[in-house]
DSSP file (Angstrom, degrees, kcal/mol; ACC not computed):
  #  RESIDUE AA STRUCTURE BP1 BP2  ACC     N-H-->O    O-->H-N    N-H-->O    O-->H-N    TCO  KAPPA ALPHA  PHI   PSI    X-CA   Y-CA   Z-CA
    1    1 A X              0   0    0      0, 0.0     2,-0.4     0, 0.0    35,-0.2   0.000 360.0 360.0 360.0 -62.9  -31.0    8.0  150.6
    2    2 A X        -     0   0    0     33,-3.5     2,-5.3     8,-0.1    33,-0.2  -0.735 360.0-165.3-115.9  81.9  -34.5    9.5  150.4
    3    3 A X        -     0   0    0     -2,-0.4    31,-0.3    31,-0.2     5,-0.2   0.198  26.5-174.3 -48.2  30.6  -34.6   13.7  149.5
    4    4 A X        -     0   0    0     -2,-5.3    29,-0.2    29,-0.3    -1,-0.2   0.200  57.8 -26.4   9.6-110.4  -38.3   13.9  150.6
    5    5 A X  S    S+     0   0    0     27,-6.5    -1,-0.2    18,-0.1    28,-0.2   0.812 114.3  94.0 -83.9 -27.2  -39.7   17.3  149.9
    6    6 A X  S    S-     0   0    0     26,-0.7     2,-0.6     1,-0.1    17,-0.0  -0.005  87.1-104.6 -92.5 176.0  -36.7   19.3  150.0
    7    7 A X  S    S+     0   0    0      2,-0.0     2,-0.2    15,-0.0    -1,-0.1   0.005  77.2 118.5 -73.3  23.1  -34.3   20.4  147.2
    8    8 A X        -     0   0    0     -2,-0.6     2,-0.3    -5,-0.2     6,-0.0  -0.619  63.6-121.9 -94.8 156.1  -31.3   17.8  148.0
    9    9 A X    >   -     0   0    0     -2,-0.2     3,-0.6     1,-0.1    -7,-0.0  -0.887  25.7 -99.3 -81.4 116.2  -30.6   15.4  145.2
   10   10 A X  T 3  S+     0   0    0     -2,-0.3    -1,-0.1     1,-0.3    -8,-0.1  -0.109 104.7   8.4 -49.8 133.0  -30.7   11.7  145.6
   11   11 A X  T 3  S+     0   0    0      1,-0.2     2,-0.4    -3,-0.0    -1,-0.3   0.744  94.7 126.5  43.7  50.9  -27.0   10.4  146.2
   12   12 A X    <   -     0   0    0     -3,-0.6    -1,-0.2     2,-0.0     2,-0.2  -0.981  61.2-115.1-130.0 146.7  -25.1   13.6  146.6
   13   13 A X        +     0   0    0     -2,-0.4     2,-0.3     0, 0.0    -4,-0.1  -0.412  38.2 172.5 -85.3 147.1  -22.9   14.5  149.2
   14   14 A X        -     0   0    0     -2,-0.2    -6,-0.0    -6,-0.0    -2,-0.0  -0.987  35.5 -99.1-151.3 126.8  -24.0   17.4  151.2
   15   15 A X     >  -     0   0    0     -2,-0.3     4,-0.8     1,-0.1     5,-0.1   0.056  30.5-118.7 -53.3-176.7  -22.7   18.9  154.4
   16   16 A X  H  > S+     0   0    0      2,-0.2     4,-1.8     3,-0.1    -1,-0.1   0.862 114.0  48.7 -83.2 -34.9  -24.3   18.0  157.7
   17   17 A X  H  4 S+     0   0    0      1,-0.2    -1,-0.1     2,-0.2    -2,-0.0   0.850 109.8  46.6 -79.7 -26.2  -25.2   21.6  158.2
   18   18 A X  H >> S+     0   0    0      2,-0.2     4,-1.9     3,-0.1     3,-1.2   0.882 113.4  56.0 -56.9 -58.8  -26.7   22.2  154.9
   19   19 A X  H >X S+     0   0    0     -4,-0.8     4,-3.4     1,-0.3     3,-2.8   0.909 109.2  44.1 -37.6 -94.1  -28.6   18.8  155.6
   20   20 A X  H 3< S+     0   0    0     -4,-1.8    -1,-0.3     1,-0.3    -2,-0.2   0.260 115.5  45.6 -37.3  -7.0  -30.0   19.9  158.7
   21   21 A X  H <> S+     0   0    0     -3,-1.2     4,-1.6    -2,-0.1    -1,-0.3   0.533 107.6  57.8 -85.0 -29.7  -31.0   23.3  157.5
   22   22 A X  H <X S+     0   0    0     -3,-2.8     4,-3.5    -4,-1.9    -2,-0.2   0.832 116.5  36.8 -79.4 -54.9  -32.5   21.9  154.3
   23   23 A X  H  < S+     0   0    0     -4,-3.4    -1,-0.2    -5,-0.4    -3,-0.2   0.606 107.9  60.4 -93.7  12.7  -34.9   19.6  156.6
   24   24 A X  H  > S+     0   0    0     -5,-0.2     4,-0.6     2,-0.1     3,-0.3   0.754 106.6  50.2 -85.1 -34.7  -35.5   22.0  159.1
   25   25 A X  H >X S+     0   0    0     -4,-1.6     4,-1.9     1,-0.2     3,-1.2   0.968 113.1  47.9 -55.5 -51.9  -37.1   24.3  156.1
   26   26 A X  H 3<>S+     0   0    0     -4,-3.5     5,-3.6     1,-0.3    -1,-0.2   0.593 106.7  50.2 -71.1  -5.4  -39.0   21.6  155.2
   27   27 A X  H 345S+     0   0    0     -3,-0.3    -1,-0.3     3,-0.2    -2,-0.2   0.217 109.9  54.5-107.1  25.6  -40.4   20.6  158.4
   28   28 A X  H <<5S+     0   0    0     -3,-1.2    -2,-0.2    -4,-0.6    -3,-0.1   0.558 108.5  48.2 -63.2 -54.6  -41.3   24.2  159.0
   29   29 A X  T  <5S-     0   0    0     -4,-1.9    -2,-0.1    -5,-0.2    -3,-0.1   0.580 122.6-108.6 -83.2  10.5  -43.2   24.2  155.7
   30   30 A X  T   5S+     0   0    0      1,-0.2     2,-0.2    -5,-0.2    -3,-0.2   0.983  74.9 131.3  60.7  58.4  -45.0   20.7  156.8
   31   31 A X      < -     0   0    0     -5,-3.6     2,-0.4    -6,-0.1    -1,-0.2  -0.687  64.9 -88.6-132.8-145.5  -43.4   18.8  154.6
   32   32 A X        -     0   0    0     -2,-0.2   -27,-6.5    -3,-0.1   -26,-0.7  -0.764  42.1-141.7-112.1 134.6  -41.4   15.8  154.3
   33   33 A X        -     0   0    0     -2,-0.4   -29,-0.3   -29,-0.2   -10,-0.1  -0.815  19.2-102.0-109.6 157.4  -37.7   15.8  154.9
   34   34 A X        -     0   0    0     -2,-0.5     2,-0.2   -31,-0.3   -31,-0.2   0.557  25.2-150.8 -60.5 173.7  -35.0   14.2  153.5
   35   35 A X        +     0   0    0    -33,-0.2   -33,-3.5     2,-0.0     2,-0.2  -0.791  28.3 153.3-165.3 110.6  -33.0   10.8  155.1
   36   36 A X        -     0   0    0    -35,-0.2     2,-0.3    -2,-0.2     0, 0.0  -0.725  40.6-114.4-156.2 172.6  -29.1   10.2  154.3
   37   37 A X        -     0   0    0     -2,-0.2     2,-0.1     0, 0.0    -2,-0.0  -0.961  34.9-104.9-131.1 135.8  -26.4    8.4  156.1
   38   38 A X        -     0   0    0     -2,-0.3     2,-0.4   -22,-0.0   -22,-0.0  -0.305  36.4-158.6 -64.0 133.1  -23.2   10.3  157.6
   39   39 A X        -     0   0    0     -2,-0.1     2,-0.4     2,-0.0     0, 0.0  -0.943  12.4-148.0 -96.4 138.7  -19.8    9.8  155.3
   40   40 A X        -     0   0    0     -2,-0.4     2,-0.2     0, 0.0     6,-0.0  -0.878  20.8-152.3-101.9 140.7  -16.8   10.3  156.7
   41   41 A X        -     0   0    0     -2,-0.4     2,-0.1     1,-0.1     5,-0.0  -0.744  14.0-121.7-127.9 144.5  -14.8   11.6  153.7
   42   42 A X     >  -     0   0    0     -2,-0.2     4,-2.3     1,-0.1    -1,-0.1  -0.299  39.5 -86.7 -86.7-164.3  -10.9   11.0  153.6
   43   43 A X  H  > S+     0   0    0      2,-0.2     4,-1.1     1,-0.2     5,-0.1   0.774 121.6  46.1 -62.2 -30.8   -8.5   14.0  153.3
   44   44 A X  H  4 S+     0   0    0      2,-0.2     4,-0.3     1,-0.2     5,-0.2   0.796 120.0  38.7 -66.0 -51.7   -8.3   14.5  149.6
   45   45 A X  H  > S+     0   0    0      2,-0.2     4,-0.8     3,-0.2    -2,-0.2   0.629 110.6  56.0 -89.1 -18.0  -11.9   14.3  149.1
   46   46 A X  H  < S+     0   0    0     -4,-2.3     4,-0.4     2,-0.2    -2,-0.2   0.909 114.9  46.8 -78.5 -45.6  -12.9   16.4  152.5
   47   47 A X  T  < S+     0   0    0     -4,-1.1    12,-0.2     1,-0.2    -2,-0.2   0.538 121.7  39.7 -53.1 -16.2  -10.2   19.5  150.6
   48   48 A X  T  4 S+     0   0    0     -4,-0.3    -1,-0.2    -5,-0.1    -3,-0.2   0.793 105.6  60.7-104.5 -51.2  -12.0   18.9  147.6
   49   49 A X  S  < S+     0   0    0     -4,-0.8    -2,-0.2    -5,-0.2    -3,-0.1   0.609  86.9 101.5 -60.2 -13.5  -15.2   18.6  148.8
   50   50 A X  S    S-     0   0    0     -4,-0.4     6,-0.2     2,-0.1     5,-0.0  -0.389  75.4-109.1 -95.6 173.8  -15.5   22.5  150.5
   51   51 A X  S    S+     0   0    0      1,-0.2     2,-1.3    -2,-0.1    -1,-0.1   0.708  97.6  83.0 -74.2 -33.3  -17.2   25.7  149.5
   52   52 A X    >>  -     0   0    0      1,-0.1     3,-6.2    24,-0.1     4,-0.8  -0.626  53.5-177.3 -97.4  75.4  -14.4   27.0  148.9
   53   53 A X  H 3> S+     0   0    0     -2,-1.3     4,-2.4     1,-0.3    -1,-0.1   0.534  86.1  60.2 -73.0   5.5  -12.5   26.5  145.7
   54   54 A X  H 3> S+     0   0    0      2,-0.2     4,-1.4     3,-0.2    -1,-0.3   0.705 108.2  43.2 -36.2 -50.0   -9.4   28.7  147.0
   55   55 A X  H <> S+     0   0    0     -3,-6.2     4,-0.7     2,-0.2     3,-0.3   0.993 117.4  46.8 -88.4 -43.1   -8.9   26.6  149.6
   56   56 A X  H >X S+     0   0    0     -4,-0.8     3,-2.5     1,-0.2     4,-1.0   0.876 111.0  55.2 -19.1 -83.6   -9.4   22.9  147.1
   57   57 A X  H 3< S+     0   0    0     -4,-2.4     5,-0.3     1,-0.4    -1,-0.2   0.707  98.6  57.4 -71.9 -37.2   -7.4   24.2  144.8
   58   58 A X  H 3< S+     0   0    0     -4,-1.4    -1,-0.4    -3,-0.3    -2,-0.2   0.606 111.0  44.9 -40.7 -25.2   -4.7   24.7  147.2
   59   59 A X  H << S-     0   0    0     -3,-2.5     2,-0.4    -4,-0.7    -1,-0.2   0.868 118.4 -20.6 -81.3 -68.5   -4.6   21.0  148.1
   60   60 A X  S  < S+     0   0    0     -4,-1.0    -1,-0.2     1,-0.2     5,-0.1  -0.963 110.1  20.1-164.4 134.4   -4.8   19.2  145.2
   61   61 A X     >  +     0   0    0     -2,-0.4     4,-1.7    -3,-0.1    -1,-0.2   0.893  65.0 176.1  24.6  69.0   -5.6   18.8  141.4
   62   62 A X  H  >  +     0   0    0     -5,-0.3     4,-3.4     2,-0.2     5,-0.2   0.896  68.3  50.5 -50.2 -69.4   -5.5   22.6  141.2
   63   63 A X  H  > S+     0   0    0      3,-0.2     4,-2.4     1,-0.2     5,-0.4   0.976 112.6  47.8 -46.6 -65.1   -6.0   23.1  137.4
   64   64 A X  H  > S+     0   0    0      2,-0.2     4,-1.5     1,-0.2    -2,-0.2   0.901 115.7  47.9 -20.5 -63.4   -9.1   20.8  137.4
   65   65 A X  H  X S+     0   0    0     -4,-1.7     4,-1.6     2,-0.2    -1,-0.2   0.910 117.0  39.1 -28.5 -68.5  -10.4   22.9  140.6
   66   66 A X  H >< S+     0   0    0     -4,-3.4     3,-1.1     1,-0.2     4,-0.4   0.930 115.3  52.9 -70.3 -40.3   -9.8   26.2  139.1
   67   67 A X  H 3X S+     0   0    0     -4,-2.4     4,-1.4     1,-0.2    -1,-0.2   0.657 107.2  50.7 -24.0 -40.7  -11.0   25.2  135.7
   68   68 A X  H 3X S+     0   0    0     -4,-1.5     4,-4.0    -5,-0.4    -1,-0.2   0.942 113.6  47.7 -75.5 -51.3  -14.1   23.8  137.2
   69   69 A X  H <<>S+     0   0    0     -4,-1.6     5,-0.8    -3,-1.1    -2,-0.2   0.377 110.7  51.0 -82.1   5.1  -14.7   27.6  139.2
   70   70 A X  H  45S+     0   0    0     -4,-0.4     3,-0.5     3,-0.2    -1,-0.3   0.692 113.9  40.3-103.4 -27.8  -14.0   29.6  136.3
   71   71 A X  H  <5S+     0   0    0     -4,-1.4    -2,-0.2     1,-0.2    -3,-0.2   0.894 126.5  38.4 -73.0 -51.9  -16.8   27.6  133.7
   72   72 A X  T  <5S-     0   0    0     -4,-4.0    -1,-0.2    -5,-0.2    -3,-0.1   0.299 112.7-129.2 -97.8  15.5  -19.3   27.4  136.4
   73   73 A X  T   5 -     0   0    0     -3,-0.5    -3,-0.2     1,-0.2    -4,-0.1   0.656  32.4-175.8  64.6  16.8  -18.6   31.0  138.1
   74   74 A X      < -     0   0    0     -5,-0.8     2,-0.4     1,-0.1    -1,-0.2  -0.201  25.0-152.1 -82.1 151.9  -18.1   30.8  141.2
   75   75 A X        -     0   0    0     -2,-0.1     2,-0.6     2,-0.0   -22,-0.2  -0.840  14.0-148.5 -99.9 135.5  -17.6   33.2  143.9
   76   76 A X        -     0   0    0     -2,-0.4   -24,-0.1     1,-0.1   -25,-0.0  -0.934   4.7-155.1-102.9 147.2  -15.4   32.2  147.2
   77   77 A X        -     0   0    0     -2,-0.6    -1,-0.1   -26,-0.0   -25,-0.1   0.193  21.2-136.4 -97.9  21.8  -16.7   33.9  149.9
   78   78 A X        +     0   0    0      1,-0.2    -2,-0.0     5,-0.0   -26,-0.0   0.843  50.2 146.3  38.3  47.7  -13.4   33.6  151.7
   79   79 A X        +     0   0    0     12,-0.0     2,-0.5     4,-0.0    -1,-0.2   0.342  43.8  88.4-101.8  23.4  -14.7   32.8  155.1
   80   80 A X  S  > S-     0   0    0      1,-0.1     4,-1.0    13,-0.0    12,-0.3  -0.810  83.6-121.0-110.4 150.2  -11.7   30.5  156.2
   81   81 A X  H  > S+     0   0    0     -2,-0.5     4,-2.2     1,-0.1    -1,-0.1   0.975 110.7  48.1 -46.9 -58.5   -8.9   30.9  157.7
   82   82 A X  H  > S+     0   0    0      2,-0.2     4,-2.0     1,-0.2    -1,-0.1   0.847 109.1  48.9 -47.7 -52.6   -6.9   29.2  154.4
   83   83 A X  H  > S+     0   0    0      2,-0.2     4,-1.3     1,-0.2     6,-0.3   0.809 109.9  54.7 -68.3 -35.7   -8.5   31.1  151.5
   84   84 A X  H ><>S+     0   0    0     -4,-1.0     5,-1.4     2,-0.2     3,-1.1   0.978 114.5  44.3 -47.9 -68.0   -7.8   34.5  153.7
   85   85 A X  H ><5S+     0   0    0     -4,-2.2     3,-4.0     1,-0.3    -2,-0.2   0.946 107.2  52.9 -46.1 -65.1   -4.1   33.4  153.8
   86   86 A X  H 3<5S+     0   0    0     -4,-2.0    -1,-0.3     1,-0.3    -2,-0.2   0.674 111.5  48.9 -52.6 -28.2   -3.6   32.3  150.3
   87   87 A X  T <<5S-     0   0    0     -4,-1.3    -1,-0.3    -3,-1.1    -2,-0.2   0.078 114.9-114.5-128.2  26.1   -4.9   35.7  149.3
   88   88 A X  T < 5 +     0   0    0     -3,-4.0    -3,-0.2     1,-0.1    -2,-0.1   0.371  69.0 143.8  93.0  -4.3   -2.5   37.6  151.7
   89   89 A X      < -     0   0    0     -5,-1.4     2,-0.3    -6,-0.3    -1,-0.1   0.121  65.8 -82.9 -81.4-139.6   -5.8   39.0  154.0
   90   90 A X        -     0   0    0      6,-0.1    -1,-0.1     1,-0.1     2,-0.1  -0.691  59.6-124.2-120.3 118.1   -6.7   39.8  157.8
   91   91 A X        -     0   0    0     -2,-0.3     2,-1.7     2,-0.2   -10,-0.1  -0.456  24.3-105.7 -60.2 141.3   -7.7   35.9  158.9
   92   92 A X  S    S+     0   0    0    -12,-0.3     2,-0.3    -2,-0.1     5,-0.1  -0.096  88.2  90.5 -75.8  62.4  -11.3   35.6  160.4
   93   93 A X  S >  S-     0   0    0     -2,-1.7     3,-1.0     4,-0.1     2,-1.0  -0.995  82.6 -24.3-162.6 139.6  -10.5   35.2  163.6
   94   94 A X  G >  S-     0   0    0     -2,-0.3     3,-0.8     1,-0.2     6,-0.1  -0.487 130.1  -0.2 -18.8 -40.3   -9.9   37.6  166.4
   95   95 A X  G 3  S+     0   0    0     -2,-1.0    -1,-0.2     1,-0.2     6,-0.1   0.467 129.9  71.1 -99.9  -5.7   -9.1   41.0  166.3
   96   96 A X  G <  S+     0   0    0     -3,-1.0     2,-0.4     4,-0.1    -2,-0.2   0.427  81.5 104.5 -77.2  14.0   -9.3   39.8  162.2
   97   97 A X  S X> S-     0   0    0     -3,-0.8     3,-1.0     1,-0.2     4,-0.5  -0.895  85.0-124.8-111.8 177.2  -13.2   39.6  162.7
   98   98 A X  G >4 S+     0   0    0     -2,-0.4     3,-1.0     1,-0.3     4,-0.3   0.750 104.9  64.5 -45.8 -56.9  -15.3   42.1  161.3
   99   99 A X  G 34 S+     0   0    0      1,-0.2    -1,-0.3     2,-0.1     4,-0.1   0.693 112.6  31.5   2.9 -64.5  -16.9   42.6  165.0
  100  100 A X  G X4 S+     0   0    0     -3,-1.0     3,-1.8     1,-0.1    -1,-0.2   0.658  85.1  96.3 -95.6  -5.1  -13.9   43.8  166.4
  101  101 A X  T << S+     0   0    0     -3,-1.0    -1,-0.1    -4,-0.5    -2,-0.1   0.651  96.0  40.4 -64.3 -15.9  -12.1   45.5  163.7
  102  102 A X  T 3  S+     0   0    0     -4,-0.3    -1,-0.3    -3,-0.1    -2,-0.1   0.764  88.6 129.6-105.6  -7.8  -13.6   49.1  165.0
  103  103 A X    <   -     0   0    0     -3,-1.8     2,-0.8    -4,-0.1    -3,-0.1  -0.155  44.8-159.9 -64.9 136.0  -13.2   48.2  168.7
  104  104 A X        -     0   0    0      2,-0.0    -1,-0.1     0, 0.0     2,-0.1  -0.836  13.6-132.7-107.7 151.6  -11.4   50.6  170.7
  105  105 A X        -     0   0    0     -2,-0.8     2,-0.6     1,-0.0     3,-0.0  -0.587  17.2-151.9 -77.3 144.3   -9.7   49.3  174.3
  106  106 A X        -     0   0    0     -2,-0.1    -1,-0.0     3,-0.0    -2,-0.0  -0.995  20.2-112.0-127.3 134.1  -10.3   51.3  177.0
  107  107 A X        -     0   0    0     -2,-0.6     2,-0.9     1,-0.1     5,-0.1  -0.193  30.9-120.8 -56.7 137.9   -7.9   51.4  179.8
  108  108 A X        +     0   0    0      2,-0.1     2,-0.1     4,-0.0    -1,-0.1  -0.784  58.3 144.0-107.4 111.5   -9.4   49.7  183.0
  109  109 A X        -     0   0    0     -2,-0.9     4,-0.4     0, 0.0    -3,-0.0  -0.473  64.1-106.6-113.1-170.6   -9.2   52.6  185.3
  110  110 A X  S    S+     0   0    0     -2,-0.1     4,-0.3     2,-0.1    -2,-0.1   0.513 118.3  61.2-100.6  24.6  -11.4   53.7  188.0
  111  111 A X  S    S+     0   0    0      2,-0.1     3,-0.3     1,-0.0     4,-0.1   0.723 116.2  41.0 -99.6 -55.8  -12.8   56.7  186.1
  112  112 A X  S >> S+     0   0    0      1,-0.1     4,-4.3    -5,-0.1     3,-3.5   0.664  82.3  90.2 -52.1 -21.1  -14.0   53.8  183.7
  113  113 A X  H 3> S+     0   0    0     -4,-0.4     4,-3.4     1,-0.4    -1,-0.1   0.923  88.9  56.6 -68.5 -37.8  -15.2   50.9  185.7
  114  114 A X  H 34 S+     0   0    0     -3,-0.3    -1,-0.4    -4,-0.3     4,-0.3   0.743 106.4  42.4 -93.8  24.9  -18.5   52.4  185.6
  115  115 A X  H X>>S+     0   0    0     -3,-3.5     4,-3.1     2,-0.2     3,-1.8   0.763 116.7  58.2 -93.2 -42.4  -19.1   52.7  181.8
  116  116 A X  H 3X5S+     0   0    0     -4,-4.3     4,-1.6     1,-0.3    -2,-0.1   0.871 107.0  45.2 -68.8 -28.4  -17.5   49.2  182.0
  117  117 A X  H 3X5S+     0   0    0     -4,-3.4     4,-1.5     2,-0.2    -1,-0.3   0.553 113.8  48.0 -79.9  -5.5  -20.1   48.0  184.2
  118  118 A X  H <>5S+     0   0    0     -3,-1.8     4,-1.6    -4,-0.3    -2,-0.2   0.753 105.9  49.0 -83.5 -43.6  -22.6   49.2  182.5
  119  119 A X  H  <5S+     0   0    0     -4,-3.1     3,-0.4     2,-0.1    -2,-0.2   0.942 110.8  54.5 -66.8 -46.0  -22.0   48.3  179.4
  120  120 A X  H  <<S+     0   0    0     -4,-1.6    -2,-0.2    -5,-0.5    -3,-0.1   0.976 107.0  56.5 -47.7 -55.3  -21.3   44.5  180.7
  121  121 A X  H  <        0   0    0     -4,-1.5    -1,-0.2     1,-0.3    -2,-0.1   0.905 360.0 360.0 -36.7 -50.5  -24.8   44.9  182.3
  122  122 A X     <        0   0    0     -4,-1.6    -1,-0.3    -3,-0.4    -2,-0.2   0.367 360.0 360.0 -40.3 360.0  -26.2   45.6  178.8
């Protein structure tokens, strides 16, 4: 409804978390923050609607999509599960996240148990 200080647009759809980050910066900087009403978006328009024109285009009006992310440049940053698939990598999500990719397992023996407790303590 109302963008206060911050740099959201009057009538544009915005995630919730974007929202809420946008007016937590601006009530850091003592200013005034923005005031909007939740949408619930249907399916077409929630696939359409994400960062992520990999995973849009995959849904629906595809030429439009890509069209749109090749004039305007966009980068996906391929942080979903969908866009990962479609382009054949390691999903983000367990031994697929970055975090764990270097882990090694260590056998739980009793030679180990105190490194294991130690590190847990940590």
């Amino acid at each position: 409804d109302d963008p206060g200080d911050t740099e959201l647009m009057t009538g544009s759809l915005v995630d919730m978390f974007d929202f809420e980050l946008e007016n937590d910066r601006a009530m850091t900087a003592g200013l005034n923050p923005a005031s909007g009403k939740r949408v619930l978006l249907g399916i077409t328009k929630a696939s359409l609607a994400t960062d992520s024109f990999l995973s849009a285009a995959s849904f629906q009006e595809t030429t439009r999509v890509l069209t749109d992310a090749a004039v305007k440049g966009k980068i996906d940053p391929l942080l979903g599960l969908k866009e990962n698939v479609i382009i054949g990598k390691l999903i983000p999500a367990g031994t697929g996240m970055n975090r764990y990719r270097n882990v090694t397992p260590v056998p739980v023996i009793e030679e180990n148990r105190d490194l294991l407790q130690s590190e847990a303590a940590e």
